[in-house]
N, C-alpha and C positions, 0 to 999 in steps of 0.2 A: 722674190717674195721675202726673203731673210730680213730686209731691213723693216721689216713690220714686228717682228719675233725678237729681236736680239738688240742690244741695245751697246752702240760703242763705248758711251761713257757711262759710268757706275752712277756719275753724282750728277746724273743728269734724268735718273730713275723718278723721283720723286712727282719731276714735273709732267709725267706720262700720268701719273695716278689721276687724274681729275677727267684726262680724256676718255679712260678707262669705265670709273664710277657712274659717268652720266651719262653712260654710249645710250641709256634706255630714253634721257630725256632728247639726244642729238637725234633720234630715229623717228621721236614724237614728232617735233618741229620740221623735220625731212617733209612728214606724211601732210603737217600744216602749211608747207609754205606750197605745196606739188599748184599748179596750176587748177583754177576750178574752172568745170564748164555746166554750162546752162541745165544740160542734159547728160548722164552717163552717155558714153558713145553715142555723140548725138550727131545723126543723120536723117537724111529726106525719110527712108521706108522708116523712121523710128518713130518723128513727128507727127507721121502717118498713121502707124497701127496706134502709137498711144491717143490721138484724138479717135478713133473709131470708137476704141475700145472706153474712151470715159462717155462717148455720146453714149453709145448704144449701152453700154452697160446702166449708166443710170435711168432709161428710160426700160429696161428690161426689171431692173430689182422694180423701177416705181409699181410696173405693174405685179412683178411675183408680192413684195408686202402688202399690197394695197389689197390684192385679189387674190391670193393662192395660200399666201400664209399673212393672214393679215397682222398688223403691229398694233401697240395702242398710238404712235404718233407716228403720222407719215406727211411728207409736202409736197403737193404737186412743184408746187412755185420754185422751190428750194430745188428740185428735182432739175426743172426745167434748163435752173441757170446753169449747175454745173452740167448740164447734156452743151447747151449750146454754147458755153463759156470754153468747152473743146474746139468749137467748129474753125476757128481760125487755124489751128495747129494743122489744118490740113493744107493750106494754104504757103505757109511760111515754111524758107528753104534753112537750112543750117547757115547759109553765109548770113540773110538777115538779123537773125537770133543772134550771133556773135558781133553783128555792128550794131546793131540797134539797141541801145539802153530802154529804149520804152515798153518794146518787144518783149527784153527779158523782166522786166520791172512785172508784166503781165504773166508773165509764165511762174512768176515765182508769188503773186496774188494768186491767182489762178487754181496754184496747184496749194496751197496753203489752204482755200477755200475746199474745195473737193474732196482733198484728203484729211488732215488733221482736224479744222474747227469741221467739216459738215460731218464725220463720226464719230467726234464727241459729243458736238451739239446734239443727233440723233442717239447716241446712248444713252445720254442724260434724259433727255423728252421723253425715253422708252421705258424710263425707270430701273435701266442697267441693265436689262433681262440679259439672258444668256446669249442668246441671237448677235447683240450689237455688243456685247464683250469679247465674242470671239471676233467679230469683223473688224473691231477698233484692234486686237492685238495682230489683227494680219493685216491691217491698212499700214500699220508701223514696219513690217515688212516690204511692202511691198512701193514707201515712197522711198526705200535706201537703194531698191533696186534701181528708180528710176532717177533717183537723181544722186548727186556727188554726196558724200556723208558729212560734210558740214554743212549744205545747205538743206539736207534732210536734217539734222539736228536741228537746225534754225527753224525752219516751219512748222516741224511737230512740237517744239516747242511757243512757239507764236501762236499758232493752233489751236491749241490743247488750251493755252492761257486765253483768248479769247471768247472761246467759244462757253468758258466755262463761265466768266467775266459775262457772259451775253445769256445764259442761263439764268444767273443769279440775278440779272436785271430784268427779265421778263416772266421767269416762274420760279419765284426763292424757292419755293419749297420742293423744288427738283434740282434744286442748287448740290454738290456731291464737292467738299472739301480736299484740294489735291492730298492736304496729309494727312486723310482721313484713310486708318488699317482699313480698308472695305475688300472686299473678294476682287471688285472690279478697279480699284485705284491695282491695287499689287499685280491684279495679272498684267493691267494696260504698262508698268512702269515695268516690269517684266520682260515685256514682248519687246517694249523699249530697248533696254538694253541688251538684250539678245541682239535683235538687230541691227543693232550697235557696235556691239563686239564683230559680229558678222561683216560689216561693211567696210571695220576698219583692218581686222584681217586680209579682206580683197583687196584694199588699197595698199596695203604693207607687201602681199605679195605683187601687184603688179609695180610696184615702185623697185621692188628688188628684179624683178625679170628684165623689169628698164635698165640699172643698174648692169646687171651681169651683162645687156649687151655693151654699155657706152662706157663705163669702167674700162673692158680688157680695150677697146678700141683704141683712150687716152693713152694705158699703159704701153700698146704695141706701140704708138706716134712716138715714147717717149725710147723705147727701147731700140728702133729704129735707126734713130735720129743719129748717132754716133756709130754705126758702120757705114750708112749712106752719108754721110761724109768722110769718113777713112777711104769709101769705095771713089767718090771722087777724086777726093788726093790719089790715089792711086791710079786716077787717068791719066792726071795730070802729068805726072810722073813717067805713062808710056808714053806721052806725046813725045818727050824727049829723051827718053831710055834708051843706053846702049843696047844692042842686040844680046849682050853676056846677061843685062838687067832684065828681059821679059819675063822669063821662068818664076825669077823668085817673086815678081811682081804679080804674076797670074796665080801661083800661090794662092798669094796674100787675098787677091780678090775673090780667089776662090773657096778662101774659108770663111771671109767676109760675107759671101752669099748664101754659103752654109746656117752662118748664123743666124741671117734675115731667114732663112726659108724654117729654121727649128724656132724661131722667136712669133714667127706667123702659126705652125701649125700647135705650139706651144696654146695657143690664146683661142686656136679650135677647138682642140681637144678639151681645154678648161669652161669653154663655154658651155661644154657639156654636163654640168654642174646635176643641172636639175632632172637631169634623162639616164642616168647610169644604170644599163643591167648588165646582170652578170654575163660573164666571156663563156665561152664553152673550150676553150683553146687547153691543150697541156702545157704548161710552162712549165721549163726547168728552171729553177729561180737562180742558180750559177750565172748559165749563162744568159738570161734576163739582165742580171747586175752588169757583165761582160758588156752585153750591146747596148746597155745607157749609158754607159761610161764611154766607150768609143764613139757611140754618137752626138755625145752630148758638146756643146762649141766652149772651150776655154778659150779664154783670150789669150793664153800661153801656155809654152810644153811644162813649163814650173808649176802650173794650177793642176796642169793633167795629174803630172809625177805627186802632187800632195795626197791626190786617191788614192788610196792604199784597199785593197779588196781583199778576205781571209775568207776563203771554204771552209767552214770545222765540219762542215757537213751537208751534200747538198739535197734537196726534194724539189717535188714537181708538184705543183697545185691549179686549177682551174681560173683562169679570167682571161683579158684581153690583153695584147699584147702590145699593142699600139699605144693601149689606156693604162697601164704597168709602168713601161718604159715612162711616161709621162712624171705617173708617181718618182720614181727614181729621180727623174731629172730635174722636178718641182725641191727635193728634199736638198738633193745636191746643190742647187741654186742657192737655195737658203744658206745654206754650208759656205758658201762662196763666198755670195756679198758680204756675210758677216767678217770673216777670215781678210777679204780684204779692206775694209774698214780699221779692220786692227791692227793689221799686223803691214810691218812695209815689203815682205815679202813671205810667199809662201815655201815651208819644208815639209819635205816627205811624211805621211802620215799624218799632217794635218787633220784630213776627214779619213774616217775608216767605215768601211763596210764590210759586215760580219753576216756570214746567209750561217745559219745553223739550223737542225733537225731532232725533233724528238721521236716519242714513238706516232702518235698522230698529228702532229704541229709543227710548221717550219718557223723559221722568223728571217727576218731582213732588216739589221740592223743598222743604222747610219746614227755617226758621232763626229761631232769636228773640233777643235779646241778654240772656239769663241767666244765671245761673252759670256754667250747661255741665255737662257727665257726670262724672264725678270717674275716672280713669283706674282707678281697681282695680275700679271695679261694669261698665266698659264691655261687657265678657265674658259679663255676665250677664242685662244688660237685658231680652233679650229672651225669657227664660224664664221660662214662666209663674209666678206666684205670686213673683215676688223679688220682694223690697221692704226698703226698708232703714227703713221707718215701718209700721207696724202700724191704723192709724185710720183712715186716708184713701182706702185704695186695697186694689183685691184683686191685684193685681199682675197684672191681663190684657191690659190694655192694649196694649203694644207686642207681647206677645207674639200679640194677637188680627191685631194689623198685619200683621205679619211672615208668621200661614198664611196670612190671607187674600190677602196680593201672591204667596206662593210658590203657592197654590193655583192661580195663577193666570199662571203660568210668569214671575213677575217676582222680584225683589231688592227687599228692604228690608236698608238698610244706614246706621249711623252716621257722620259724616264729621268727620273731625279739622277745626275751626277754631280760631281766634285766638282767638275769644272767645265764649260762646255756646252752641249745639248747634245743630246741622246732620243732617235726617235726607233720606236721599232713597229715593224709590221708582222703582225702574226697570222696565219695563214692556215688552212687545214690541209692534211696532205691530202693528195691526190692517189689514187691506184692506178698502178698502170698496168 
C-alpha cells in the first residue's frame, strides 16, 4: 500500500496535487457514470408488490378523500388511471423491462404521472392544505426509494414542472409560483432535497461496498502475478535439477507459497473494513511486533535484517490478533515498497519499531527512512480507497489500521519527522 503514501520522486510532487484537490468531483462522476436501472433492485416479486400497491392504493385514498375525510378537489378519472396504469407491471418480467425500450419509456411516463405531476397537481387543486403538503413531501421520498436517483431527480422534476404548467392553464388562480417563499414551495423543496442527499448517500455507500469487494480482487490478481510465475520457473527448474538442487529449490517454492497464502489472507482480512469489532484477546504487543515480523514474507534475508525492533518497554492491551498482526504487516508493507523504490538496496535499520509503555498507554511505533508523506495527501491517507496510483493498491490499507486500533479504543496517527514517515499506534493498557 506504501506506494499510494510516499512518493519516489520530490519534483514529481506537484503533479499528485490536482488528483488530490478534486478527489470530491472524481467520487461525483464515479456515482454519475454507475450503471442505471429501470427500477432500484428490480425484480419479478418488486414489479409485483409495487403495481398492487399503486392499484390498490389509489382506489383506497379515492375512497378515504372522497368519503371519510373528504378534500375540496378529488378525481375519480385522474384516480382510475393511475390505479390501472399499474396493472401491467404485474404482467412484465425484469428481462422485458431491460430489453424493451418501450416498456421502459412506459414506466418512466407512468411513474412521472402517479407520482410527481398527480401530487402536485392535487396539492395545488387542494389549495395546498396541509393534507397534500405533507403527502407531496413524502411522495419525494418515497419515488428515490423506488427508483435510481437520477431518474428520481428527472421525474420529480418533469413532474412538478408540468403539473404546475397544467395548473396555471386550467385554474390561474390556483396557479402557486415555484419561487414563490410560500410554507408549501419550502417544505416540498425541502423534502426534495433531503431525499436527495438520502439517495445519494445509499449510492455512495453501495458503490464503496462494490469497491471494497472488486478493488482488493484486482489488487490480489496483481500481487499474485510474480510469485506464480517465479513458482513456475521453479518447476521448470525441477524437471531438470540435480538431486544436490531439490532442497534449495523446495525452499524457494516454499516461501513463494508463503507469500501467495499471506497475500490472499492479507486481502481477507482487509476486506473486513466495514465489520470491525473489538477483540477480547490479551495481547502482549512485544511479542505481537515478534510474530508479524517473522511472518510477514520479504522477498529477501536483506529486507528482513532492515527491521530493526526496540522494547523500551513492553504492555498488553485488548483486540484481535489475527486483525493486529495484519495492522503490523499493512504498515511494514508500506515501509517496504517505499524503501525499495528508493533505495538500490536495503541496510540495517531502515524501518524501526519502537513498542513503548506509560503509565496507562502503550504505543507501537513504526518509522522507515523513505520519502515520507507529501504534506497535501497527509489529510487523506487514512480513507479508504485514496490512492494517488491506480495498480498497486486498493487503498485499504491504512485505513483498515486506523478502524481496527479505533475499534479497539486506541489512536492511529501520523507523526511529523525530519525525514521519513513515522506512524504510531496508541493503545490503552490492559490489566492483567
Amino acid at each position: 500500500m506504501t506506494d499510494l503514501f510516499h512518493a519516489s520522486n520530490p519534483a514529481a510532487l506537484p503533479r499528485m496535487r490536482p488528483v488530490v484537490r478534486h478527489r470530491f468531483l472524481v467520487r461525483a462522476l464515479a456515482l454519475l457514470r454507475q450503471p442505471i436501472e429501470p427500477l432500484r433492485h428490480l425484480s419479478r416479486a418488486r414489479l409485483v408488490a409495487l403495481s398492487l400497491v399503486l392499484f390498490v392504493g389509489h382506489l383506497a385514498f379515492h375512497g378515504f378523500w372522497s368519503q371519510l375525510a373528504p378534500q375540496p378537489f378529488e378525481s375519480p378519472l385522474a384516480r382510475a388511471l393511475a390505479a390501472i396504469g399499474a396493472l401491467p407491471l404485474l404482467w412484465w418480467t425484469p428481462a422485458q423491462v431491460t430489453r424493451h425500450r418501450a416498456i421502459r419509456i412506459y414506466l418512466l411516463v407512468y411513474l412521472t404521472y402517479t407520482g410527481p405531476f398527480f401530487f402536485q397537481w392535487f396539492y395545488l387543486m387542494n389549495h395546498g392544505n396541509a393534507v397534500w403538503m405533507t403527502s407531496t413531501a413524502l411522495m419525494c421520498f418515497l419515488v428515490y426509494q423506488v427508483l435510481d436517483w437520477r431518474v428520481a431527480t428527472a421525474t420529480l422534476l418533469v413532474g412538478t414542472i408540468a403539473a404546475r404548467a397544467f395548473v396555471s392553464m386550467t385554474e390561474p388562480q390556483l396557479a402557486l409560483p415555484p419561487w414563490r417563499a410560500t410554507e408549501g414551495n419550502l417544505t416540498f423543496y425541502f423534502a426534495w432535497l433531503s431525499a436527495l442527499t438520502l439517495a445519494l448517500s445509499s449510492a455512495s455507500h453501495r458503490l464503496q461496498r462494490l469497491n471494497a469487494t472488486l478493488l482488493p480482487m484486482g489488487v490480489m490478481a496483481h500481487e499474485l502475478r510474480t510469485p506464480l510465475a517465479s513458482a513456475a520457473l521453479i518447476n521448470d527448474h525441477l524437471r531438470d535439477a540435480e538431486p544436490a538442487d531439490v532442497p534449495r529449490l523446495a525452499d524457494r517454492l516454499e516461501g513463494l507459497l508463503r507469500a501467495i497464502n499471506h497475500q490472499i489472507d492479507s486481502q481477507i482480512v482487509n476486506a473486513q473494513l466495514l465489520d470491525i469489532l473489538p477483540g477480547h484477546e490479551t495481547l502482549d504487543a512485544a511479542r505481537l511486533v515478534h510474530n508479524a515480523i517473522e511472518s510477514y514474507p520479504f522477498l529477501s534475508e536483506r529486507e528482513r535484517q532492515a527491521v530493526s525492533v526496540y522494547t523500551r518497554g513492553d504492555f498488553h492491551f485488548m483486540g484481535n490478533e489475527r486483525l493486529f498482526i495484519q495492522v503490523i504487516h499493512n504498515m511494514v508493507k508500506n515501509s517496504v515498497y517505499a524503501l525499495r523504490r528508493t533505495q538500490a538496496a536495503f541496510e540495517r535499520g531502515d524501518i524501526e519499531i519502537e513498542v513503548d509503555t506509560g503509565a496507562a498507554r502503550g504505543t507501537i511505533r513504526v518509522r522507515d527512512k523513505g520519502p515520507g508523506v507529501p504534506d497535501h495527501v497527509r489529510r487523506f491517507i487514512f480513507e479508504p480507497f485514496f490512492s494517488t496510483q491506480t495498480t498497486h493498491s486498493s487503498g485499504l490499507g491504512l485505513a483498515f489500521c486506523r478502524e481496527t486500533v479505533e475499534a479497539n479504543r486506541g489512536q492511529l496517527r501520523f507523526e511529523r519527522v525530519a525525514s521519513g514517515s513515522s506512524f504510531v499506534i496508541d493503545l490503552p493498557v490492559a490489566m492483567r
